[in-house]
C-alpha positions in Angstrom: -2.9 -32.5 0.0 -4.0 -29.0 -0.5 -2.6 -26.4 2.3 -5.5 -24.9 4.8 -3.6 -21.9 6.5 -3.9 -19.8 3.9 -4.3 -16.6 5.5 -1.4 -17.4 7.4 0.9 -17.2 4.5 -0.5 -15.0 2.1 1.9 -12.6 1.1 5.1 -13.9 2.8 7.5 -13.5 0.3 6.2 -10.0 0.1 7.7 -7.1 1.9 4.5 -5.3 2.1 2.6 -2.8 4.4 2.1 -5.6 7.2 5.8 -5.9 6.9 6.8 -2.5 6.8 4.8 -1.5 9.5 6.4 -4.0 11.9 9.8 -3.5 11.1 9.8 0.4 10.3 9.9 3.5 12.5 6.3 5.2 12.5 8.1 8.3 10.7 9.6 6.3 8.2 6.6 3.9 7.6 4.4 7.2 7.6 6.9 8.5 4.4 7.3 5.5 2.5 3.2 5.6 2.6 3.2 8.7 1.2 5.1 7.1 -1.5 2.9 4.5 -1.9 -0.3 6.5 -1.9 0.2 9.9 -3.6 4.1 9.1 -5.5 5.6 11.4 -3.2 9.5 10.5 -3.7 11.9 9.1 -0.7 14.9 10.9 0.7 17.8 9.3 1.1 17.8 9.2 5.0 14.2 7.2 4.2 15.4 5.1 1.8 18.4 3.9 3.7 16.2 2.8 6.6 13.7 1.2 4.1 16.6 -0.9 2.4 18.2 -1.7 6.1 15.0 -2.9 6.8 14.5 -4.9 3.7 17.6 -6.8 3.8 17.1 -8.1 7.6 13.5 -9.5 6.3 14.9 -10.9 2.9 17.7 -12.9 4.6 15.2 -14.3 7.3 13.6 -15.5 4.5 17.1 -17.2 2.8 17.9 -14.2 0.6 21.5 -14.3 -0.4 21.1 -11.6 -3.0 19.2 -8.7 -4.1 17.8 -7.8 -7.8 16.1 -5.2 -9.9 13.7 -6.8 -11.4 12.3 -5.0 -15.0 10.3 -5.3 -18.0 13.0 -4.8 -20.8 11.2 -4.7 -24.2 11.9 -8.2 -25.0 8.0 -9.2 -23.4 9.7 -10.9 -20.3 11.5 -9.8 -17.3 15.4 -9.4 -16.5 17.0 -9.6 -13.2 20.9 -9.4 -12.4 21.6 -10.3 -9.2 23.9 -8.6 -6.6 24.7 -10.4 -3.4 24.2 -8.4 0.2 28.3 -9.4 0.8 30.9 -6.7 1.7 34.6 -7.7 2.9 35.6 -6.4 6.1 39.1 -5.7 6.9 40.0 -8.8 8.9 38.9 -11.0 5.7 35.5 -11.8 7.0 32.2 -10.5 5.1 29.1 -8.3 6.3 25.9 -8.4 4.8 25.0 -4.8 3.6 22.3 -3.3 1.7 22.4 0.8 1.0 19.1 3.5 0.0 20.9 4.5 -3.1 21.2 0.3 -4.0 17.8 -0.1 -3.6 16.4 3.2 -5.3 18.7 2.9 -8.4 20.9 0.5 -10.5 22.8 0.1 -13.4 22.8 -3.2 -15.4 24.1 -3.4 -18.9 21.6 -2.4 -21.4 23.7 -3.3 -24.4 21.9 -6.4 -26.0 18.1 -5.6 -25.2 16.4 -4.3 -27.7 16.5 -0.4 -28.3 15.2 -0.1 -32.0 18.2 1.2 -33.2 18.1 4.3 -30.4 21.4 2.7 -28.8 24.7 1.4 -30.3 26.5 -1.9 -28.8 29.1 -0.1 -27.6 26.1 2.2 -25.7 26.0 -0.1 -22.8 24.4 2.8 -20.0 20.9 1.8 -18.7 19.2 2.7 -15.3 16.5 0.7 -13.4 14.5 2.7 -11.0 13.1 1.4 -7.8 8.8 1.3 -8.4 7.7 2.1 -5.2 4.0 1.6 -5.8 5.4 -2.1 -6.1 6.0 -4.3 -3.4 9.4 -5.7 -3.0 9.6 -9.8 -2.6 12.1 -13.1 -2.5 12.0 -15.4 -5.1 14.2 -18.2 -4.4 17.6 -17.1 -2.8 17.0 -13.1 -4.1 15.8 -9.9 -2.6 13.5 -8.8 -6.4 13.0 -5.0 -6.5 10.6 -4.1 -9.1 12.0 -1.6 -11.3 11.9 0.2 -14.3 14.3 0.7 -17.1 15.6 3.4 -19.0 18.6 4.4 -21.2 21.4 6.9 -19.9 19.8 9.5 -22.3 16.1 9.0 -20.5 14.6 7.2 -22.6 12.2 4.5 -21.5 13.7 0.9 -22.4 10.7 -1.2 -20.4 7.5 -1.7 -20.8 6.8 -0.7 -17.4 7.8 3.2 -17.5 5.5 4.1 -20.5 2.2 2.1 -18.3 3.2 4.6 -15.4 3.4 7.6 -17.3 -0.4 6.5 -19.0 -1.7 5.8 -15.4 -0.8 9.5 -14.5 -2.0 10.8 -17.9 -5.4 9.2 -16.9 -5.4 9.9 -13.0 -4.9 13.9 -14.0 -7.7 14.3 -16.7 -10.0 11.9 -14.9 -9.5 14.0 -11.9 -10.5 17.3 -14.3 -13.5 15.3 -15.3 -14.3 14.6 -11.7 -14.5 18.2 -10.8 -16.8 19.4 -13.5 -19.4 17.0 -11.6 -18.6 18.3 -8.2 -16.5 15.8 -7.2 -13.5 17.9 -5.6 -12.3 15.3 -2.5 -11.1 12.6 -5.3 -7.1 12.8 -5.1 -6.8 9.8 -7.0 -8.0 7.6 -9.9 -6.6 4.1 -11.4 -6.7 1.7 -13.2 -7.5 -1.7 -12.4 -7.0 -5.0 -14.2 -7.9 -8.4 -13.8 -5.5 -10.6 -16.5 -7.3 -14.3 -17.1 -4.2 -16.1 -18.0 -5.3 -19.0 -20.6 -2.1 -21.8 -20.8 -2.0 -25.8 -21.9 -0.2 -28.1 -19.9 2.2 -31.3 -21.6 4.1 -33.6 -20.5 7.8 -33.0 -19.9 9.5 -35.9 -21.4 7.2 -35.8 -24.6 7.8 -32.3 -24.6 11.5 -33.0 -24.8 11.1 -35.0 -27.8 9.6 -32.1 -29.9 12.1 -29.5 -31.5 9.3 -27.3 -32.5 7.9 -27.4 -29.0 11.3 -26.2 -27.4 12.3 -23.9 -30.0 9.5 -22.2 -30.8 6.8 -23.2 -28.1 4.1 -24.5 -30.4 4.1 -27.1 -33.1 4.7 -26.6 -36.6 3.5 -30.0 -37.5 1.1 -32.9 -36.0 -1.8 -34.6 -37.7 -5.4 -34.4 -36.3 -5.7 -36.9 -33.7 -9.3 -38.6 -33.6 -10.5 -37.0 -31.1 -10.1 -33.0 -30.6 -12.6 -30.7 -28.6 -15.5 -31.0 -30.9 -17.4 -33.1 -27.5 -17.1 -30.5 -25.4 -16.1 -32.5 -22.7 -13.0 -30.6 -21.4 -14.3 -27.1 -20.4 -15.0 -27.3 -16.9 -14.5 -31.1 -16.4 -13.4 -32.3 -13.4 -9.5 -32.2 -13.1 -7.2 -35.0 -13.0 -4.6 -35.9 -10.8 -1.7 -34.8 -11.8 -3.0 -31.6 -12.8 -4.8 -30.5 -9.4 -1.4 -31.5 -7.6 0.4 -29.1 -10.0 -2.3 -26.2 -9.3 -1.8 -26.8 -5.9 1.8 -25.9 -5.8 1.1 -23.7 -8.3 -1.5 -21.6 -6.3 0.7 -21.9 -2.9 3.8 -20.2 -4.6 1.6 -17.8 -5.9 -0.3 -16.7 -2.5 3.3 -16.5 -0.9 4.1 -14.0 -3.4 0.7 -12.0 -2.7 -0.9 -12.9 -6.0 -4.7 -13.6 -5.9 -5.3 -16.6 -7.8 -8.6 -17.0 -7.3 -10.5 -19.3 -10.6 -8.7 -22.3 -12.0 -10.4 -25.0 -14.3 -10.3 -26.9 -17.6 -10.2 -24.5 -20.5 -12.2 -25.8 -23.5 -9.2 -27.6 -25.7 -7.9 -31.1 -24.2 -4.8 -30.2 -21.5 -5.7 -26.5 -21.5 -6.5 -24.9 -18.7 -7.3 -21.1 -16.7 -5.8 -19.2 -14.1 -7.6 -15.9 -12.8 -6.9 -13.4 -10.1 -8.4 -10.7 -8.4 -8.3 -7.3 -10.4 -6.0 -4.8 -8.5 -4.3 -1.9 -9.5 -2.5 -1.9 -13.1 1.1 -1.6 -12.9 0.6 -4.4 -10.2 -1.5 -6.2 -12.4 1.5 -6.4 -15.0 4.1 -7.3 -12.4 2.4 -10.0 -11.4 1.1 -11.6 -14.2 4.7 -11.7 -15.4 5.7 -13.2 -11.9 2.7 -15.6 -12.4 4.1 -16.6 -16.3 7.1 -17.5 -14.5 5.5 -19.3 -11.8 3.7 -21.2 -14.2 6.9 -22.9 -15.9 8.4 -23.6 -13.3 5.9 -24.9 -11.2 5.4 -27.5 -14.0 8.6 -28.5 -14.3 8.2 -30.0 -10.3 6.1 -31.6 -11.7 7.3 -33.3 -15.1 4.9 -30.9 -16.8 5.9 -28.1 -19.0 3.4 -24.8 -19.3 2.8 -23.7 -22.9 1.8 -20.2 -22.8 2.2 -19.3 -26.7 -0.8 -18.5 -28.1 -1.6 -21.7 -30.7 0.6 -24.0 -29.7 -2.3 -26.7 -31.7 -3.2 -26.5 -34.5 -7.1 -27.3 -35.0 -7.7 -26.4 -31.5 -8.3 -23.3 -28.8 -5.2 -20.6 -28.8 -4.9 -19.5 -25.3 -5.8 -15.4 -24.5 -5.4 -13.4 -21.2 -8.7 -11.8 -20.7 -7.7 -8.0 -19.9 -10.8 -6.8 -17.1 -10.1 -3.2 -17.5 -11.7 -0.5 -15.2 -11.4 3.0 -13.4 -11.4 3.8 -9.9 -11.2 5.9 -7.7 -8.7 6.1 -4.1 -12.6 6.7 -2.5 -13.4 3.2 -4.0 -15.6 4.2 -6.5 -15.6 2.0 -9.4 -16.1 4.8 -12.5 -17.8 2.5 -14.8 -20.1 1.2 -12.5 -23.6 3.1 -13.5 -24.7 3.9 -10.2 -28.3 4.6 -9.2 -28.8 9.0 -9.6 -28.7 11.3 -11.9 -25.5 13.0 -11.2 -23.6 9.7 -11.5 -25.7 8.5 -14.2 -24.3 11.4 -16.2 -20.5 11.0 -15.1 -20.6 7.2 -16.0 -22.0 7.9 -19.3 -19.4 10.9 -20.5 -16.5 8.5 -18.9 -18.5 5.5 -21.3 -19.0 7.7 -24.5 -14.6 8.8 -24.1 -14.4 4.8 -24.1 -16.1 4.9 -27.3 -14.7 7.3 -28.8 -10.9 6.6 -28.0 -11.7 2.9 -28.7 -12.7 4.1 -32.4 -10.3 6.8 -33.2 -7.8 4.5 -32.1 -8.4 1.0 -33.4 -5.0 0.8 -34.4 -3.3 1.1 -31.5 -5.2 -1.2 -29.5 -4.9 -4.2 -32.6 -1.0 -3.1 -32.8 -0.9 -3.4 -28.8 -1.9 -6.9 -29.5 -0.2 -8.0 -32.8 2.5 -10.4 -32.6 3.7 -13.6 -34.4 1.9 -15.8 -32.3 -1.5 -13.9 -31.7 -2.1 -13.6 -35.3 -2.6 -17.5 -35.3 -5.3 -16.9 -32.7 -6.9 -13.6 -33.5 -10.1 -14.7 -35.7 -10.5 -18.4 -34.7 -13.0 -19.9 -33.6 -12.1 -19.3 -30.2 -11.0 -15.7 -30.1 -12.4 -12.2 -31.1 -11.7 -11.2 -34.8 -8.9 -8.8 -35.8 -11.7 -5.8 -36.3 -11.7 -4.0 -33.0 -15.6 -3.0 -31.9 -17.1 -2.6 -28.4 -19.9 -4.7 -27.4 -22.4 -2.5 -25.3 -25.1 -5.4 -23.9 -28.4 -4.7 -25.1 -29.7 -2.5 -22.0 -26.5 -0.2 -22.2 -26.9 0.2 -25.7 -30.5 1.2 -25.9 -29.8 4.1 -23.5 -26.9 5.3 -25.4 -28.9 5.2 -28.7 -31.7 7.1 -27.4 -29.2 9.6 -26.2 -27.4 9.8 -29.5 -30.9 10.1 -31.0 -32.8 12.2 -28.7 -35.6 9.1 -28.5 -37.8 7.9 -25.7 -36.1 5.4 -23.7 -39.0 2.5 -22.9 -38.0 1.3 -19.7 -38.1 5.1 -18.3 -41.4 6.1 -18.4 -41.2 6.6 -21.7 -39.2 10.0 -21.2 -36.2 11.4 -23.1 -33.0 10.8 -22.0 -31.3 14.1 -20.4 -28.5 13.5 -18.4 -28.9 15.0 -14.6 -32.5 14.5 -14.8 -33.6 11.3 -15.2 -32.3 7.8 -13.6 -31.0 5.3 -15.7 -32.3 2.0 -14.6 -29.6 -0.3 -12.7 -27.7 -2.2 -15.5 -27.2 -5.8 -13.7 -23.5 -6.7 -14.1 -24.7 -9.7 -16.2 -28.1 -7.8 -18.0 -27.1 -9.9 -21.5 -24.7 -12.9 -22.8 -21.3 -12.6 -22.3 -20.6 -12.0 -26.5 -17.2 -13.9 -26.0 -16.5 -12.8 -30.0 -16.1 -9.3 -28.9 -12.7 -8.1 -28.5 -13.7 -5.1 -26.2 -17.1 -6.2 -24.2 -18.5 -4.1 -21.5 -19.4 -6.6 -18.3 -21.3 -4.5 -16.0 -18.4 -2.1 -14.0 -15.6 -2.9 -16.0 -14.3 -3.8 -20.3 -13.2 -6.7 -21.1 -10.4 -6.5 -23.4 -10.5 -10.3 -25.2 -7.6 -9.9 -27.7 -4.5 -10.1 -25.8 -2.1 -12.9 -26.2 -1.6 -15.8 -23.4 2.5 -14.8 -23.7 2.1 -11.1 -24.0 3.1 -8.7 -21.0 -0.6 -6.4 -20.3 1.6 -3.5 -20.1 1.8 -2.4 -23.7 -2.1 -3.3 -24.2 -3.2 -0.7 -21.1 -0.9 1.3 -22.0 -2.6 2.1 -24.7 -5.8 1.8 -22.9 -4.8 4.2 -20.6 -3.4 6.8 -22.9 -6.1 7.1 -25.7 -8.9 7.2 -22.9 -7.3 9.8 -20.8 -6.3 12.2 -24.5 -10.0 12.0 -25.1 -10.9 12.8 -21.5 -8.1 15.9 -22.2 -10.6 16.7 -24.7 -13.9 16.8 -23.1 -12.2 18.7 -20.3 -10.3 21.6 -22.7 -14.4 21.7 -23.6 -16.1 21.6 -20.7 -14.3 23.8 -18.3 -15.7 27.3 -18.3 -19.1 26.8 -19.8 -21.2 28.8 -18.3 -24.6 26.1 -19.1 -22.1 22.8 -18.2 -25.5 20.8 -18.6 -26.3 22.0 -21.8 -22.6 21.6 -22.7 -22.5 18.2 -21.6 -25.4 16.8 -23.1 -24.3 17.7 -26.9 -20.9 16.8 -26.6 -22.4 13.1 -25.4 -24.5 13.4 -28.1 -22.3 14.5 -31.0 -19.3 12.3 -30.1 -21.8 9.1 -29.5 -23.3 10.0 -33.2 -19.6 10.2 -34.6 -18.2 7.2 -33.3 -21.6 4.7 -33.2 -20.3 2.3 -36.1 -17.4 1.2 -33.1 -20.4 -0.8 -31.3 -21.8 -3.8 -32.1 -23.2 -6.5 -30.3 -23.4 -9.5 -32.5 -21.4 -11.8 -33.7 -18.0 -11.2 -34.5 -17.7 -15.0 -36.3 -19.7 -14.2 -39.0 -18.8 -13.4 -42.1 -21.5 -11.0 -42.6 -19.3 -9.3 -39.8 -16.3 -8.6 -42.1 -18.9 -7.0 -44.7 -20.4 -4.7 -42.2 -17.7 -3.7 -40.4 -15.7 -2.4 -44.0 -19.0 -0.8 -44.3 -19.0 1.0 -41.4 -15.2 1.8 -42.1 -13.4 0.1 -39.7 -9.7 -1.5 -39.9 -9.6 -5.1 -40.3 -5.6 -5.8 -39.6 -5.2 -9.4 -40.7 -1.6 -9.6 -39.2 1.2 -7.5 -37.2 3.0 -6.0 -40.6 -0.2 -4.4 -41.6 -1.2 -3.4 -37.9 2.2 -1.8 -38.1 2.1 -0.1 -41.0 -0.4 2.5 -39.0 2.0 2.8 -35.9 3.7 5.6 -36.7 0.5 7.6 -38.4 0.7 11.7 -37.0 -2.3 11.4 -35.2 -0.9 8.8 -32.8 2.6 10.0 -32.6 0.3 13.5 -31.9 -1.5 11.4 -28.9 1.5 9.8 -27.5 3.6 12.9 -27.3 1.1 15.2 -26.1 0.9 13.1 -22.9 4.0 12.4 -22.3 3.6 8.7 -22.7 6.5 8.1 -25.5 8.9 10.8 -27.1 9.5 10.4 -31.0 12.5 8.4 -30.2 11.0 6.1 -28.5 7.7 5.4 -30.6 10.4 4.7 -33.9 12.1 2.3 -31.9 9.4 0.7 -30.6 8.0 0.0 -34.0 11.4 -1.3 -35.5 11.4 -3.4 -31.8 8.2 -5.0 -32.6 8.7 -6.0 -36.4 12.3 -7.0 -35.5 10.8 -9.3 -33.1 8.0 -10.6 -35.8 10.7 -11.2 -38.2 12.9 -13.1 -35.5 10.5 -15.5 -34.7 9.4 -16.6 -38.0 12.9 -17.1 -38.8 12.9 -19.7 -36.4 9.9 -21.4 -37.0 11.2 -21.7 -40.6 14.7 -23.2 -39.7 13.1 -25.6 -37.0 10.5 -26.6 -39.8 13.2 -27.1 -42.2 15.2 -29.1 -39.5 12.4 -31.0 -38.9 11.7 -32.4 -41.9 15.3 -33.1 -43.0 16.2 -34.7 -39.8 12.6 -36.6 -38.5 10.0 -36.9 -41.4 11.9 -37.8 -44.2 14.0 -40.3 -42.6 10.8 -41.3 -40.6 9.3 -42.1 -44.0 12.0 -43.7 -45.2 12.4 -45.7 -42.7 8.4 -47.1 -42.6 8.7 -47.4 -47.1 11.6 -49.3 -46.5 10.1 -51.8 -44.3 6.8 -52.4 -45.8 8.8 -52.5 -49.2 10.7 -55.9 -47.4 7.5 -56.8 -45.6 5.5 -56.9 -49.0 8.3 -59.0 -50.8 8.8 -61.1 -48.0 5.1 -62.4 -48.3 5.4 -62.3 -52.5 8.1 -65.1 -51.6 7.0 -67.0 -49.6 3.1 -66.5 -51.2 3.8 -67.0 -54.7 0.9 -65.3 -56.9 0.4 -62.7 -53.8 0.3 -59.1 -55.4 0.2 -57.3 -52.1 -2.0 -54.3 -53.6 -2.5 -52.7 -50.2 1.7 -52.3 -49.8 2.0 -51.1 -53.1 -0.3 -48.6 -53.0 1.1 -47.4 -49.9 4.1 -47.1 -50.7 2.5 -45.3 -54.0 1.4 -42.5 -51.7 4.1 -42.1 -49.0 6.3 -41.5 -52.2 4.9 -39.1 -53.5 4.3 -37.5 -50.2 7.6 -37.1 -49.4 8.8 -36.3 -53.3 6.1 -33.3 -52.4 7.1 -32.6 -48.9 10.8 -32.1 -50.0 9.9 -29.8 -53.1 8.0 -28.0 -50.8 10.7 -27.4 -48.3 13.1 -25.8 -51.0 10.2 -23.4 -52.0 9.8 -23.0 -48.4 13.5 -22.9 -48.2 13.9 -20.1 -51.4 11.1 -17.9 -50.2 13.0 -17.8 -46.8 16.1 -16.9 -48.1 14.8 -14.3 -50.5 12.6 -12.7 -47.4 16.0 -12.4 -45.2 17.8 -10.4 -47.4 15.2 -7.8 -47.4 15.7 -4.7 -46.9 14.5 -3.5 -43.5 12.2 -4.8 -41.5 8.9 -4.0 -42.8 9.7 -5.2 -45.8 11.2 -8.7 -44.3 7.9 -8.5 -42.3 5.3 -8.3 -45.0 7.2 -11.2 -46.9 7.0 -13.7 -44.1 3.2 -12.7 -43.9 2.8 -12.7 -47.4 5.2 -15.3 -48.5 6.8 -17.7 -46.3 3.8 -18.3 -43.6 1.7 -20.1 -46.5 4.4 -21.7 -47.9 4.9 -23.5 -43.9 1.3 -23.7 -44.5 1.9 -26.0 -47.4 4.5 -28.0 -46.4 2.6 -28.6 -43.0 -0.1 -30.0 -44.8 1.8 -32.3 -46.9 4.2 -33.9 -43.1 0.7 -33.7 -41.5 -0.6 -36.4 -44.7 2.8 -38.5 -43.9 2.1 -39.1 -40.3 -0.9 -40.1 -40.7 -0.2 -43.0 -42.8 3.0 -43.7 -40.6 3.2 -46.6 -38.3 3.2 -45.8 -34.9 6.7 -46.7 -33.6 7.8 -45.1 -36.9 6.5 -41.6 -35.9 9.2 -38.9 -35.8 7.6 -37.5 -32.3 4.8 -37.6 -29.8 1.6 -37.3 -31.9 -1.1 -34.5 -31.0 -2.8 -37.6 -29.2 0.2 -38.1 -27.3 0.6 -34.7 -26.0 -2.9 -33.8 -25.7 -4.5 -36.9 -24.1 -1.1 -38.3 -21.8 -1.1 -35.8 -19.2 
């Protein structure tokens, strides 16, 4: 049965500001606040208290051990745990826990990835105690959220460039604020609700597919008979097994202060959807990493295993994680929400049209922030946005903007020109059209909704970019703005010109049709098919210009993080080819074997003891599973031969584009051939659980 006393526990895991406010000196409390609020940093007579302070709570709640936890750039999180023990001279222990442990540590940064900035022998890395992140236990460990960098400063995490974007934004949104008056604002973020899409299977079938553990999706499986095509899974009523494992899953969650606040049936048979409420960004990624984590071992209570890639069926929904991004203020004021006079109508709409125009000059980076081996399967289905990136506006939205960019009458103003300051733009409901869910980048009323990011991806590197193409744009308008002596007249033609340059980046139909494709090249925009060409752009001057201009990434860093991300690409289609390969050697073949052999005896069998019987049916299927599996294994040696040829590449790019190019539809090919063989197979001569199996025996 489902806990009540909700409230009660909310949070417990957490050493938050209840807790800290209890267990701290008023002085203290009042520092570390500070810290909290406005990144003040703690002295060390502060940050011994806080840690004292920390470890009393942590071991009342069974903590044995303390951890910084980080983001290295291998997309999951690291932790090396330390316990609170120190020997005392009379050969007893005291449990001890300093300031300069808690602010700073030094774990081995060897063997995470680097992109070549590092050698082995280079072993020097720092975490840093995130202040602006709450401390909390997870199982026997005190987990300190940290970030990560090398002994020469450069950033080795995926959580120190987000931080550095959130303060590039919060100083030229801050520059924008004051050209409208708005002097009392000392802080803006950015917030972010992540919809985490996952599919749920059964453990011990689970355990019976290779492809499943090594690669977490499957690399083969038939079409069952039934699929999603009645609609009957999106939103049905749960079953069982599954509510008992949201449950737990939801109660582990709130202990750990995460607001898991939607769950229900996602539209492919055993997937489902988890959503919390938005809160500040670099929260948002720490705890939607905290929640992956949850997931899979929730499950695993439960004999269940959480599938988080992002097609892990073929033929069916890949999973996303919805990224709701918006900017606010530390008044409370949402950015992006219109408002309702003319002064705020104007500031939404410059903060809108820098959207726009980042969002275009820098399709690229947002694609690349979401290109990876697995979301390349998704991006473009039927399910999820295409690969072109464009903005979806609403139909209200965009009619003022276009009368704005063409100096119109706007209808449903008194037919009067738009000029911002003057007149009132009408409210703009949050839900004033259809949700367009084959946009990749939809405005929803106060907020974007970025649609292409992968169900296993961390949201850092996605608002990262977010973050820092908005707020070099913003740079812009403010280097152009400040100083005019007619700021109204100023503003309107900058809205104006940079809403004419960058229109072709909004469109508001749909982004399944093929008509799309056409229109987009058309209009000039990139249509990345997969990560190697997404990456090809990564290191183009103008975003290296971007990056290092803010201060986001250094040179070094932005090489190694695109040798990171192909090296990765390349990594994980290497083993999807040997576990294919393994496969079919070890399971289908024999599998097929196995069935041709015994109808072969079945079918003489009955020729004896039926004399005259031809047994046609036999024959011919035995006909056709041999020349299935004489095709299946010539396929695997091509597949086999383009896989070797691709390894030996020469650097990573190279090995990339050759997986795309070569070896992806060559597994393509040999899928389709196993796929034909296990259809015709009997079932207790099937090599593994069946799509029905996994799909339907939850």
């Amino acid at each position: 049965m489902a806990v009540t006393n909700v409230p009660d526990f909310f949070g417990s895991y957490v050493f938050n500001q209840k807790v800290m406010k209890e267990r701290l000196p008023k002085e203290t409390f009042r520092a570390l606040q500070r810290t909290y609020e406005d990144g003040e940093p703690l002295n060390l007579d502060v940050a011994n208290q806080v840690a004292h302070a920390m470890k009393e709570w942590a071991i009342e709640k069974g903590a044995t051990h303390f951890a910084h936890w980080f983001q290295p750039l291998t997309g999951v999180t690291a932790e090396k745990h330390d316990s609170f023990i120190n020997p005392t001279d009379d050969g007893h222990v005291i449990m001890t826990f300093s300031g300069k442990e808690l602010v700073k540590g030094e774990p081995d940064a060897s063997s995470f990835p680097s992109g070549g900035t590092r050698a082995t022998f280079e072993a020097r890395g720092y975490t840093v105690w995130d202040p602006t992140v709450y401390p909390f236990v997870k199982e026997h460990t005190l987990c300190i959220p940290t970030a990560f960098c090398s002994y020469t400063g450069e950033a080795l995490d995926k959580k120190t460039p987000l931080l550095r974007s959130m303060e590039a934004l919060n100083k030229q949104s801050l520059r924008i604020l004051k050209l409208f008056g708005n002097n009392t604002v000392r802080h803006v973020s950015t917030t972010v609700g992540p919809e985490q899409e996952y599919f749920i299977v059964d453990e011990k079938l689970y355990n019976q597919r290779k492809d499943l553990r090594m690669t977490g999706r499957t690399l083969f499986g038939a079409k069952p008979s039934k699929g999603q095509e009645m609609d009957d899974q999106y939103y049905a009523a749960l079953n069982s097994r599954i509510v008992k494992y949201m449950e737990d899953l939801n109660e582990t969650l709130w202990k750990y202060g995460i607001t898991s606040k939607t769950e229900h049936n996602e539209v492919a048979p055993a997937q489902h959807e988890m959503a919390p409420i938005f809160t500040t960004t670099n929260i948002a990624a720490d705890q939607n990493q905290l929640t992956m984590e949850v997931m899979k071992k929730v499950a695993r209570r439960h004999g269940l295993v959480c599938l988080l890639h992002e097609k892990p069926f073929a033929r069916l929904n890949g999973s996303g994680k919805h990224n709701n991004w918006s900017l606010a203020t530390n008044e409370g004021e949402n950015l992006l929400d219109p408002g309702d006079n003319p002064k705020k109508n104007a500031q939404f709409i410059l903060f809108v049209t820098a959207i726009v125009k980042a969002v275009d000059e820098y399709q690229d980076l947002l694609r690349i922030s979401v290109a990876s081996a697995g979301n390349d399967h998704r991006l473009g289905a039927n399910e999820a946005p295409p690969a072109i990136i464009s903005i979806f506006m609403g139909e209200e939205l965009q009619a003022v903007l276009e009368s704005i960019k063409n100096g119109t009458h706007y209808d449903k103003i008194s037919k009067k020109k738009m000029t911002l300051g003057v007149d009132v733009l009408p409210p703009i409901p949050k839900d004033s059209t259809d949700r367009n869910r084959t946009s990749p980048f939809a405005f929803t009323g106060n907020r974007f909704e970025f649609r292409s990011v992968g169900s296993s991806l961390s949201i850092s590197g996605p608002n990262t970019v977010l973050d820092s193409i908005v707020a070099y744009v913003l740079k812009g308008f403010a280097d152009e703005l400040e100083g005019k002596t007619d700021f109204q007249q100023a503003l309107n033609e900058l809205i104006k010109r940079e809403l004419n340059a960058h229109w072709r980046i909004i469109f508001n139909g749909n982004g399944y049709d093929e008509s799309w494709i056409k229109e987009a090249e058309k209009r000039g925009l990139l249509n990345l098919h997969n990560l190697p060409e997404a990456m090809e752009r990564y290191l183009d001057p103008k975003n290296i210009k971007m990056y290092t201009e803010l201060g986001i990434y250094n040179k070094t860093e932005i090489e190694s993080h695109y040798e990171i991300k192909l090296e990765k690409y390349c990594h994980v289609l290497n083993i999807e080819v040997q576990t294919m390969l393994e496969m079919i050697n070890k399971d289908i073949l024999p599998a097929a074997f196995r069935y041709m052999r015994d109808v072969s005896r079945t079918a003489i069998d009955m020729e004896k003891a039926l004399p005259g019987i031809n047994c046609l049916t036999a024959k011919n299927l035995l006909m056709k599973l041999s020349g299935l599996t004489d095709e299946l294994a010539q396929n695997a040696e091509k597949l086999s031969q383009e896989h070797a040829q691709t390894v030996g590449s020469k650097d990573y790019m190279s090995e990339a584009k050759s997986y795309a190019q070569n070896v992806i539809p060559a597994m393509e090919e040999t899928r389709a051939v196993a796929d034909q063989i296990e259809s015709l197979l009997g079932e207790e001569y099937k090599p593994y659980p069946s799509y029905e199996d996994l799909l339907f025996l939850v």
